[in-house]
N, C-alpha and C positions, 0 to 999 in steps of 0.2 A: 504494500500500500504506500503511495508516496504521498506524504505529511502536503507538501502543498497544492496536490489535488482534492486533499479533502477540508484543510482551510479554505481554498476556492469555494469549493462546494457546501464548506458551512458561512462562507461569509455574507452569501446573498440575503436581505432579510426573508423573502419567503419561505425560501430551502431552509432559515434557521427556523422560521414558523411551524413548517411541518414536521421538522426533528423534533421541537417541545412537542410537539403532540402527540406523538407518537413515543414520547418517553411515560406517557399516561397508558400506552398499552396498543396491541393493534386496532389498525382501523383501513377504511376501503377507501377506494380511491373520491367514490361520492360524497360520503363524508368529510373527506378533506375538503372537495370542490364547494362544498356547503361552508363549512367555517372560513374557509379562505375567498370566499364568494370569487372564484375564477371558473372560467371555462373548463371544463373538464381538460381539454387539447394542452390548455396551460401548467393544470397539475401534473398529468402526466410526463411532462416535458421536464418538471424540476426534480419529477422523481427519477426520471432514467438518471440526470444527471447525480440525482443523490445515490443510485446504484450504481454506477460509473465510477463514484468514490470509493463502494465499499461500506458506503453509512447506512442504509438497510437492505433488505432483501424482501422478494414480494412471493406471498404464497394463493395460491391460485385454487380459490373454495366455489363457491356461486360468481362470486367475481372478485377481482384481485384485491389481498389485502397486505398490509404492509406492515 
């Protein structure tokens, strides 16, 4: 894992938004799209990047959860 792709990837306020919330325990991508009131197209976009770092992983129930 290299340290400053994943400072990158926690520096953005959104992507740091989703990491608190997800320190509260898992949750699905709609959920997120609702607290952070974006596009669905949008969360998913900060989550690849948050997967990209290494900072979660996504499990695949009814629909994707993190």
């Amino acid at each position: 894992m290299d340290i400053v792709s994943v400072l990158k990837a926690m520096a953005h306020p959104e992507r740091f938004r989703i990491l608190a919330q997800l320190c509260d325990g898992e949750t699905c991508v709609g959920d997120l799209q609702i607290s952070l009131n974006r596009r669905q197209a949008y969360v998913s976009q900060q989550l690849a990047r948050l997967r990209g770092a290494g900072l979660i992983r996504c499990r695949r129930k009814d629909t994707f959860c993190y």
